[in-house]
C-alpha positions as CSV (number, residue, x, y, z in Angstrom):
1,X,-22.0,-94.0,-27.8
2,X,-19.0,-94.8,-30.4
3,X,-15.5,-95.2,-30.4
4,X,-13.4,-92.5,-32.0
5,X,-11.3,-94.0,-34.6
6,X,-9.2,-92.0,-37.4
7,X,-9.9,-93.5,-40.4
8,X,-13.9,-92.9,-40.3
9,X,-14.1,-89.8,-38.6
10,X,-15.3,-86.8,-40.2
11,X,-14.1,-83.2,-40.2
12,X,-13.7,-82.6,-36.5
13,X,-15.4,-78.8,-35.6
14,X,-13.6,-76.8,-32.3
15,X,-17.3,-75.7,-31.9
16,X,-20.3,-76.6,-33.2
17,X,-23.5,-73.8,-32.1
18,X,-27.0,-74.9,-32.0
19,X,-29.5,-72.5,-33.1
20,X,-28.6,-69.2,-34.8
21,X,-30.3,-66.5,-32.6
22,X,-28.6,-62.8,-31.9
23,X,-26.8,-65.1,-29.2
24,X,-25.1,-67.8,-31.7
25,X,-24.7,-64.8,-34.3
26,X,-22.6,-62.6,-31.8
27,X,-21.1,-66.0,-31.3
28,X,-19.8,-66.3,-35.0
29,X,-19.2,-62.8,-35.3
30,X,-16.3,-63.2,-32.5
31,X,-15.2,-66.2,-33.7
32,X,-14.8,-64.4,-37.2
33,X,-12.6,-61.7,-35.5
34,X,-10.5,-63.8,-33.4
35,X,-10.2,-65.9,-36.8
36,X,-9.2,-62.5,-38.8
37,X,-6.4,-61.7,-36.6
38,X,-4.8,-65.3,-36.4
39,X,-2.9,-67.9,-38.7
40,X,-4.7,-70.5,-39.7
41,X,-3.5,-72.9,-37.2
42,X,-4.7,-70.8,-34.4
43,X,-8.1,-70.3,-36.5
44,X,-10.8,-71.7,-34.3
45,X,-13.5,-74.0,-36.6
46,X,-17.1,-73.4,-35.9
47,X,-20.6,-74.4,-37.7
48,X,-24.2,-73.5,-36.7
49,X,-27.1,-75.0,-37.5
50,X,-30.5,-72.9,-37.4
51,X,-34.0,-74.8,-38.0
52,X,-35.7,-71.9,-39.2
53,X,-35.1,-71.3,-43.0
54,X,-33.8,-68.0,-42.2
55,X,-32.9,-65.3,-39.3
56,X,-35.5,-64.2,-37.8
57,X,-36.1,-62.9,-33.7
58,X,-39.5,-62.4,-32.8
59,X,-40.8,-61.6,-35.7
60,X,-44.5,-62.0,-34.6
61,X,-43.7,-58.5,-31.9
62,X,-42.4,-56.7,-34.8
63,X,-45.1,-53.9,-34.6
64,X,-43.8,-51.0,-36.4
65,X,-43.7,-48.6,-33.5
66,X,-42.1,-50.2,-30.9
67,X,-38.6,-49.7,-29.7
68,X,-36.2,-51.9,-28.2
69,X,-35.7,-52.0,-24.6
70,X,-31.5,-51.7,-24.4
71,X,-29.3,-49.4,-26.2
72,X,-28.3,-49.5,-29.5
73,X,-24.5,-50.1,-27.6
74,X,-26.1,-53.1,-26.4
75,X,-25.4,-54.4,-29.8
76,X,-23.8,-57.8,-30.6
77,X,-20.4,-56.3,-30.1
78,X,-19.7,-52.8,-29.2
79,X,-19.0,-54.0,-25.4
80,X,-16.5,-56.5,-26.4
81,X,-14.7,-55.0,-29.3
82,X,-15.8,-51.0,-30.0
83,X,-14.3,-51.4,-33.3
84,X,-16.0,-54.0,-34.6
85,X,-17.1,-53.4,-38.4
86,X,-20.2,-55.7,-37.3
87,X,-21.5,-52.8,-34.6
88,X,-25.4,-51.5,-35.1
89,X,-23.2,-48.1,-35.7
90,X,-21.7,-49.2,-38.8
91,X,-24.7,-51.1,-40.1
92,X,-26.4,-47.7,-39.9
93,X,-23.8,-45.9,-42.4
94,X,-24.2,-49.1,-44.7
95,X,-28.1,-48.3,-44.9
96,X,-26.9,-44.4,-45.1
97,X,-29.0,-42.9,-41.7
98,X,-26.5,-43.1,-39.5
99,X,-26.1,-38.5,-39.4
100,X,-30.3,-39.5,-38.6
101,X,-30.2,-41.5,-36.2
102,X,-28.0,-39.3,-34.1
103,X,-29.6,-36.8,-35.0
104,X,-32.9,-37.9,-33.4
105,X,-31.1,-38.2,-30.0
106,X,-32.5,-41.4,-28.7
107,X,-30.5,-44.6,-27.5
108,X,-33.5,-46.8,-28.7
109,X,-34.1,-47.7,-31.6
110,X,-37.7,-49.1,-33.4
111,X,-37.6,-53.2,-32.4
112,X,-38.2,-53.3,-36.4
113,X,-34.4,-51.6,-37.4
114,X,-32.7,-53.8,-34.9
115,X,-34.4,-57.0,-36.4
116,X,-33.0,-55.6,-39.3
117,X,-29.8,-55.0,-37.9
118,X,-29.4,-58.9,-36.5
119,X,-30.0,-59.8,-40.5
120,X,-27.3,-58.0,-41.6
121,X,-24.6,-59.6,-39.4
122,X,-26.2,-62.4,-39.7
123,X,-25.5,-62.2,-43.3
124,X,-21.9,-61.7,-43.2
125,X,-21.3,-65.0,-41.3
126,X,-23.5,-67.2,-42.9
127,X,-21.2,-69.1,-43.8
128,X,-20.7,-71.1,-40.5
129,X,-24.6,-71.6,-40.9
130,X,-27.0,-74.0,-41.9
131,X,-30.3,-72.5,-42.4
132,X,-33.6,-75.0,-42.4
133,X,-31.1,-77.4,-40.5
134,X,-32.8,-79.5,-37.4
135,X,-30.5,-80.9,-34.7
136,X,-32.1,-84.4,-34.0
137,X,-29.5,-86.0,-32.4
138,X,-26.7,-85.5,-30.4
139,X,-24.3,-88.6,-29.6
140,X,-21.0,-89.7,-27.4
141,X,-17.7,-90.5,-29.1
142,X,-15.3,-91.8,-27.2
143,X,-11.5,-91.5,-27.2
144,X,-9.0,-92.9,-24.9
145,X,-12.1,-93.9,-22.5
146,X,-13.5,-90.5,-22.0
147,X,-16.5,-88.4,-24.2
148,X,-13.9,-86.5,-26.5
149,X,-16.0,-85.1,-29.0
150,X,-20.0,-85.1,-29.9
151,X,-21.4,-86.4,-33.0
152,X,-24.0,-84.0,-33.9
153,X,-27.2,-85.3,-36.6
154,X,-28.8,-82.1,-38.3
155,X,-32.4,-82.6,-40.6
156,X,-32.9,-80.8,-43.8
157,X,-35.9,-82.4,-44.9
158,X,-35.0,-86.0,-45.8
159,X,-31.7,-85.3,-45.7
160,X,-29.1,-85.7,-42.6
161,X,-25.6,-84.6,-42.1
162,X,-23.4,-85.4,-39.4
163,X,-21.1,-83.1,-37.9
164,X,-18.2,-83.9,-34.9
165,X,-17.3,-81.2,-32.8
166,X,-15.3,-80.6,-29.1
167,X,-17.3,-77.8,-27.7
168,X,-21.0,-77.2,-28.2
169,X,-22.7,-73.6,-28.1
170,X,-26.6,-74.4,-27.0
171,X,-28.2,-71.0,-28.2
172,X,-31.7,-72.4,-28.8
173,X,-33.8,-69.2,-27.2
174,X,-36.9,-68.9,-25.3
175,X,-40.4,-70.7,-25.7
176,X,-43.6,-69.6,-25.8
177,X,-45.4,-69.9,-22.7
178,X,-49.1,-70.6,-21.7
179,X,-50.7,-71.5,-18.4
180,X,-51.3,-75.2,-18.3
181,X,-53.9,-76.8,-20.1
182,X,-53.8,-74.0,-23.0
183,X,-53.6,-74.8,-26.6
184,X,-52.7,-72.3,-29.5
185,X,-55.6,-72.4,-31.9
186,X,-56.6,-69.9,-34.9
187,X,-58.8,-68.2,-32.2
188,X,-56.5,-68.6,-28.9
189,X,-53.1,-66.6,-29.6
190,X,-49.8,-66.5,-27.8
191,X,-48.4,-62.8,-28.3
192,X,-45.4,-64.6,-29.8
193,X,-48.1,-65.3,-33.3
194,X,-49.6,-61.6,-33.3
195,X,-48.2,-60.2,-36.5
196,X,-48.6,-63.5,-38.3
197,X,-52.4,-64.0,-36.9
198,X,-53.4,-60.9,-37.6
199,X,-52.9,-61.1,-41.5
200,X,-55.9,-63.3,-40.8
201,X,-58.3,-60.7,-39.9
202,X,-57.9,-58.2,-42.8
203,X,-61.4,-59.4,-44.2
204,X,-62.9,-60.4,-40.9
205,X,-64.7,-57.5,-38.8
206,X,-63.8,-58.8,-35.1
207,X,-65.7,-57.0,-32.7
208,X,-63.3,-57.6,-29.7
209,X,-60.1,-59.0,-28.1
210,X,-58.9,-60.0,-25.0
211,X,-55.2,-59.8,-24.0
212,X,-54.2,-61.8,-20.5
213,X,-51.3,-60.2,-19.3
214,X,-49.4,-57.3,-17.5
215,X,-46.1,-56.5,-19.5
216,X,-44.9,-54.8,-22.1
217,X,-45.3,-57.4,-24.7
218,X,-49.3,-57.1,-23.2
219,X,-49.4,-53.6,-23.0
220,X,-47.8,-53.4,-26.7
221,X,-50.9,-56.2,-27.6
222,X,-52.8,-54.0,-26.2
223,X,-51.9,-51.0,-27.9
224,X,-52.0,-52.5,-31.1
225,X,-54.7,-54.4,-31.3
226,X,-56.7,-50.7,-30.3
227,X,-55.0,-48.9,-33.2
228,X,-55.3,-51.7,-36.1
229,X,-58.9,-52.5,-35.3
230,X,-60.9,-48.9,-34.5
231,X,-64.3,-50.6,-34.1
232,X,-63.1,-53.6,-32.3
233,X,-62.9,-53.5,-28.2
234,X,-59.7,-54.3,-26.7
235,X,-59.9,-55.8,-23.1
236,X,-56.1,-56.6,-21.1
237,X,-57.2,-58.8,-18.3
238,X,-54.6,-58.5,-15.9
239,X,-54.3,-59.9,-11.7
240,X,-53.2,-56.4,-10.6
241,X,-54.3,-53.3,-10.7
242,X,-52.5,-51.9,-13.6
243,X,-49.2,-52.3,-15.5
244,X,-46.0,-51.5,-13.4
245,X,-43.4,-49.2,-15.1
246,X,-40.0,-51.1,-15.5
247,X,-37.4,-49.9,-13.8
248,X,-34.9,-48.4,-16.1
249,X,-33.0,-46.0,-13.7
250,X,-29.2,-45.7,-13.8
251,X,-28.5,-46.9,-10.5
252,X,-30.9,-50.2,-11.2
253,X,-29.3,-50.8,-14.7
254,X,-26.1,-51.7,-13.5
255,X,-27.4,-55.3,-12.7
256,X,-27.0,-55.6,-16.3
257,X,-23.2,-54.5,-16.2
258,X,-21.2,-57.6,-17.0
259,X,-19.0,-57.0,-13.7
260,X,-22.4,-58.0,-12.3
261,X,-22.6,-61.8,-13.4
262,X,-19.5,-62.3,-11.4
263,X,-21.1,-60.5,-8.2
264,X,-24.4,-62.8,-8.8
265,X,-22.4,-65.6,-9.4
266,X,-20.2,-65.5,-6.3
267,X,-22.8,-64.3,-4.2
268,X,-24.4,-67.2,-1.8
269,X,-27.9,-68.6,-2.9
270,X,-29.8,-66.5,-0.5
271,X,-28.8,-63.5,-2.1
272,X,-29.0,-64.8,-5.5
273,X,-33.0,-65.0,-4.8
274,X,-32.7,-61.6,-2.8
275,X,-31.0,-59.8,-6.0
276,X,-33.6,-61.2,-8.3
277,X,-36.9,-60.4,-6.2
278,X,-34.8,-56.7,-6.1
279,X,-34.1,-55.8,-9.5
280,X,-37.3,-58.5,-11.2
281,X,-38.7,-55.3,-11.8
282,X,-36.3,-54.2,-14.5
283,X,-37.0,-56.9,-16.7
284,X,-39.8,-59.1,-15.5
285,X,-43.8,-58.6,-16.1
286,X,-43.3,-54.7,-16.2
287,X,-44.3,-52.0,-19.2
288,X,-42.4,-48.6,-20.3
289,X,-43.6,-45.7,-18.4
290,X,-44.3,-43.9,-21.8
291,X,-46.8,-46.7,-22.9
292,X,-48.3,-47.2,-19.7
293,X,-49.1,-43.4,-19.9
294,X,-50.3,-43.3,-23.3
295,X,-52.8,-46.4,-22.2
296,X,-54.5,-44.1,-19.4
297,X,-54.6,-41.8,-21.4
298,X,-56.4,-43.2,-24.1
299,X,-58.5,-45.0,-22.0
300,X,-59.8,-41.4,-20.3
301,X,-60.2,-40.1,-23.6
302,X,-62.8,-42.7,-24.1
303,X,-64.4,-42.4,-21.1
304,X,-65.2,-38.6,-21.3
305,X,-66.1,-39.1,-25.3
306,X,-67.9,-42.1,-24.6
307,X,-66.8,-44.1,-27.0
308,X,-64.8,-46.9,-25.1
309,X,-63.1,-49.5,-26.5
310,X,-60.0,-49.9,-24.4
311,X,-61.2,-51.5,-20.9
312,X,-59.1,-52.4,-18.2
313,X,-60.2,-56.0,-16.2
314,X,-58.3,-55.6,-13.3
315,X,-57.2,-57.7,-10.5
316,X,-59.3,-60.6,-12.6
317,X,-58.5,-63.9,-14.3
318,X,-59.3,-65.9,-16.9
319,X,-60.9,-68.8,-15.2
320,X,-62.5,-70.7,-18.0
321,X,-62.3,-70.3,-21.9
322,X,-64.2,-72.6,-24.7
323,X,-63.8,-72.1,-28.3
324,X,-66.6,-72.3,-30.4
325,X,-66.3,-72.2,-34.9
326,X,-67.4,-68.3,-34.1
327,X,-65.9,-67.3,-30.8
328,X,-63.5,-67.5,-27.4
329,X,-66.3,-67.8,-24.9
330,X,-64.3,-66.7,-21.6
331,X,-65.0,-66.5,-17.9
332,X,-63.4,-63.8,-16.0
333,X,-63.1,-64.0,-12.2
334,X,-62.7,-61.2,-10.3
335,X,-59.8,-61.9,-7.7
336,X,-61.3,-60.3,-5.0
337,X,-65.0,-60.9,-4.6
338,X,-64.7,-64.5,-6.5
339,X,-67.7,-63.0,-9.1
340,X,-67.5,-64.7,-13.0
341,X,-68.6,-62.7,-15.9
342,X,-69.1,-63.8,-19.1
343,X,-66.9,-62.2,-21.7
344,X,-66.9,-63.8,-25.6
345,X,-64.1,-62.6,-27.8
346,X,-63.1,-63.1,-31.4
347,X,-59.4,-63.8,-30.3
348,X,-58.1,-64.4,-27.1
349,X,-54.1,-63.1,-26.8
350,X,-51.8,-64.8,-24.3
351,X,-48.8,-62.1,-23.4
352,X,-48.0,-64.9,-20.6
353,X,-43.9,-64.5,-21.6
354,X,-41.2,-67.5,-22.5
355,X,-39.2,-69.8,-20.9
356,X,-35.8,-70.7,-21.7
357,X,-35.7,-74.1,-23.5
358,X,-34.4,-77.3,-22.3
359,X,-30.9,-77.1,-23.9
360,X,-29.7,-79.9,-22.5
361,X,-32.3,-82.6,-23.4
362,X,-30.6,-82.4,-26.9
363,X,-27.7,-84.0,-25.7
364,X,-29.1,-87.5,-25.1
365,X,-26.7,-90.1,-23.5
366,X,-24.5,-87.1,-22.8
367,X,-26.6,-85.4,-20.7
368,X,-26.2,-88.0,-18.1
369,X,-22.7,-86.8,-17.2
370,X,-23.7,-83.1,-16.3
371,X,-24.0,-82.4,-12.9
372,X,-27.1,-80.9,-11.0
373,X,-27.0,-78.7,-7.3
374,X,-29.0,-79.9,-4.4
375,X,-32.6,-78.1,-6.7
376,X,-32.0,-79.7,-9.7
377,X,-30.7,-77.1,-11.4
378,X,-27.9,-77.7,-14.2
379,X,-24.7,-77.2,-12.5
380,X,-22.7,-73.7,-14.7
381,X,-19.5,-72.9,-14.6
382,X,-18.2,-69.1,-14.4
383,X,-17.3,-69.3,-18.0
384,X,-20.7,-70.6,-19.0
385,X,-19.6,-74.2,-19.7
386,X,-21.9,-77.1,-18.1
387,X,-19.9,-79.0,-15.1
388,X,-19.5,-82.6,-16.0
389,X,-18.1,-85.2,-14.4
390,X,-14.7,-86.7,-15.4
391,X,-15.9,-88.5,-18.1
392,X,-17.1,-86.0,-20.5
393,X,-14.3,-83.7,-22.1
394,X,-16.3,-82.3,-24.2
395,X,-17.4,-78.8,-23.5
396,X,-21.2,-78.3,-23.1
397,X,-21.8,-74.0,-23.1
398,X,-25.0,-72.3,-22.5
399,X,-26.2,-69.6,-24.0
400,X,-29.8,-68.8,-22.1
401,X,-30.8,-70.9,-19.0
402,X,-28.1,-70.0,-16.8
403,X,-29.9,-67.2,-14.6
404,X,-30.2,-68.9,-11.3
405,X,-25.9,-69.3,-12.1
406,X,-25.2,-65.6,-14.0
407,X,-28.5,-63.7,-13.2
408,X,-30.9,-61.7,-15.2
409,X,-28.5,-61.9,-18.0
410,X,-28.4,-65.3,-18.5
411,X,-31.4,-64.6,-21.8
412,X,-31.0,-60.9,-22.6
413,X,-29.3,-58.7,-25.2
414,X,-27.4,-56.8,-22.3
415,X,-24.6,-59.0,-22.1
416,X,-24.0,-61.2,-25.4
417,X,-21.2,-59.7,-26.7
418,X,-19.0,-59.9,-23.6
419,X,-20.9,-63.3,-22.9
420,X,-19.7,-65.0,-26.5
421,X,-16.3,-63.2,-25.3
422,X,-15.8,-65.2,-22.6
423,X,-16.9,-68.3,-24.2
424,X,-14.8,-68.5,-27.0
425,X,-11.6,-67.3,-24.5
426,X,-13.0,-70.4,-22.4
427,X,-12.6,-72.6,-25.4
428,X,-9.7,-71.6,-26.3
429,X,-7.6,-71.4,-22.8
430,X,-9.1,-74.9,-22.5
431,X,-7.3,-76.1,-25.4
432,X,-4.3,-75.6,-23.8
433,X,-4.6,-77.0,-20.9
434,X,-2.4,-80.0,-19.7
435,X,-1.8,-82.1,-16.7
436,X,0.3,-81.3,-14.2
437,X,3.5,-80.4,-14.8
438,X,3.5,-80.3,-18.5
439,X,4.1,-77.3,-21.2
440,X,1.2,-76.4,-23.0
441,X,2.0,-77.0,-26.7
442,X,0.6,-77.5,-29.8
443,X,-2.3,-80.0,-30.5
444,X,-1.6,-82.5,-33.2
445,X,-2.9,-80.7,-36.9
446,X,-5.5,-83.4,-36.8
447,X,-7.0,-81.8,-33.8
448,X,-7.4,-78.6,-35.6
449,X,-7.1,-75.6,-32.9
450,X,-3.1,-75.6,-33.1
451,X,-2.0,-73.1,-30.4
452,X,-4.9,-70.9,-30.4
453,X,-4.8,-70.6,-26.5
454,X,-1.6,-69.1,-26.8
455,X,-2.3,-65.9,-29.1
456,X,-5.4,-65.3,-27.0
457,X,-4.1,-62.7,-25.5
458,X,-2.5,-60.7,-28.4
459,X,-6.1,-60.5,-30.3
460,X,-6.2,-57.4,-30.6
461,X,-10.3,-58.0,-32.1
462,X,-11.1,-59.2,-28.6
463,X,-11.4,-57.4,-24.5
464,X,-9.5,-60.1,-22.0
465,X,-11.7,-61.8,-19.3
């Protein structure tokens, strides 16, 4: 922890973002808005700092056929500002297919053309980022005997920069996850690796692959894995006794409306866990009914031509796996009479799903002024900034990791553009604020944010909370 003084300090950021995901890139985009619309005083400073050496989001499930999950007006701003230039809308008249893409009537779009969509916003804000940059350290700077600001230590190699900032944006993503004791090696995948992997293969001849799981990423594995390998079998090993179609109903969809957060965040715990078991099967371990349907289907086929190479393992587990130069040598156990059966495999595909990362074991000495509930749990505040105690001004916001405060949300495309909304009105209504009985007023030019809480509201590039 150090002591601020002026003479030494570098440039001072209003907001610093870690990690440069659709999440931190809607982030930017807003900033960039709010920024167009004000004078420079009011202009709110940002930098991001992204490890990979370029945008990319999921790259590895970037099989050319599937589609995204959320409408295309699920975009990174269309529900916060419908006139944004940085919409999926205008992206598709700058690639010139926007008269076919309405013309094939479908709110989904290929996974593949929003990727590419992402890159091109990302593109017209890279200049708040720093690609192939590592945060490695995060540290305390004090001012007047409180945590003012962060020091924040990026890694490019052998070089490090240092950048000071009032607010952090933690936008780090999701994790690949694998059931404990499993190790990715060039025979044992996660589903997150499948593109990348399978480059491998072109001069191999594998003769089968098993894929543990029972949603869509697994199903898509699945599917996949059948079509890009015709002589190979495809197994999907799953605990139940099929896929489960998602839920994507009208009615069930409006626990992604963002009028929703504020219901799930109000509501007491015991319905927090009620609304989750509820509506889980909108989002969680469940496959598009059109897939699941094209799966049975091709299975049958098989089965009357008999020619299968699509098997279902159902209600089973993988209950032992060894790795030999050659092969996956698996055991499957069958969940209901306890028999194993042997089943070798050239690869064997994880689809066990992510977990949000630990955003807040970045923040070193920091960390030890956020406050936790009764579970554990980091402690969120409506407006998605971590509750600290007294001692740490700085604001600490989340972007992923919040569902047990915000809901199903808290990770998803559904909500980011009203999400980074709300953030950067929290940030900036926070820069205002005083003690009691004093008039907000400008911050001293060093501090940089001038009166930005105070044109807030006539933005006319941003929706009010």
């Amino acid at each position: 922890m150090s002591e601020a003084h002026p003479d030494d300090a570098p440039v001072i950021h209003d907001l610093i973002g870690i990690g440069f995901g659709p999440s931190n890139v809607a982030m930017a985009i807003a900033l960039s808005e709010h920024n167009a619309g004000v004078g420079r005083q009011e202009a709110v400073t940002a930098h991001f700092f992204e490890r990979q050496p370029h945008f990319g989001w999921h790259r590895g499930m970037l099989i050319d056929d599937a589609t995204m999950q959320v409408s295309f007006l699920k975009d990174l701003v269309t529900l916060r500002n419908p006139t944004s230039e940085y919409s999926f809308l205008c992206y598709l008249k700058s690639k010139g297919r926007l008269i076919d893409f309405v013309n094939h009537k479908n709110l989904f779009p290929l996974r593949v053309e929003f990727h590419d969509y992402f890159e091109w916003a990302a593109a017209k804000v890279d200049d708040m980022v720093s690609y192939g940059c590592e945060v490695v350290d995060i540290r305390p700077v004090v001012r007047d005997g409180a945590i003012e600001y962060v020091d924040v230590t990026a890694r490019s190699g052998t070089e490090r920069v240092v950048h000071r900032a009032r607010n952090l944006v933690i936008g780090t993503g999701l994790r690949p996850h694998l059931p404990e004791g499993v190790e990715r090696t060039e025979r044992v995948w996660h589903n997150s690796d499948l593109l990348t992997r399978v480059e491998g293969l072109k001069d191999a001849d594998p003769t089968r692959f098993i894929v543990v799981g029972a949603g869509q990423s697994a199903a898509e594995n699945v599917a996949f894995l059948h079509r890009a390998f015709p002589r190979a079998e495809v197994c999907a090993v799953f605990s139940r006794y099929g896929y489960s179609p998602a839920d994507d109903s009208s009615f069930a969809n409006r626990i992604f409306d963002p009028t929703a957060v504020d219901e799930y965040f109000t509501a007491p715990e015991a319905i927090k866990r009620k609304l989750i078991e509820y509506h889980g099967n909108t989002n969680y371990s469940v496959v598009d009914v059109d897939l699941i349907d094209e799966l049975y289907r091709q299975e049958y086929q098989e089965k009357v031509l008999g020619t299968e190479r699509l098997r279902f393992l159902k209600v089973s587990r993988i209950a032992d796996v060894v790795e030999t130069p050659e092969k996956v040598r698996t055991t499957v156990e069958s969940l209901v009479t306890g028999d194993r059966t042997p089943l070798d495999a050239d690869v064997l595909v994880y689809a066990t799903g992510y977990r949000s990362a630990d955003g807040l074991g970045l923040l070193g000495e920091a960390e030890a002024h956020c406050l936790r509930d009764d579970q554990g749990r980091v402690r969120v505040e409506r407006d998605y900034r971590v509750t600290t105690d007294p001692a740490l001004r700085c604001g600490i916001y989340l972007q992923g990791g919040t569902e047990h405060t915000h809901g199903i949300t808290s990770a998803l495309l559904s909500n980011t553009a009203v999400r980074v909304g709300e953030i950067l009105d929290s940030i900036i209504t926070r820069a205002g604020v005083r003690g009691p009985g004093q008039v907000p007023g400008p911050r001293r030019a060093a501090d940089g944010l001038g009166t930005a809480f105070q044109v807030a509201a006539a933005d006319p590039g941003r929706d009010p909370v």
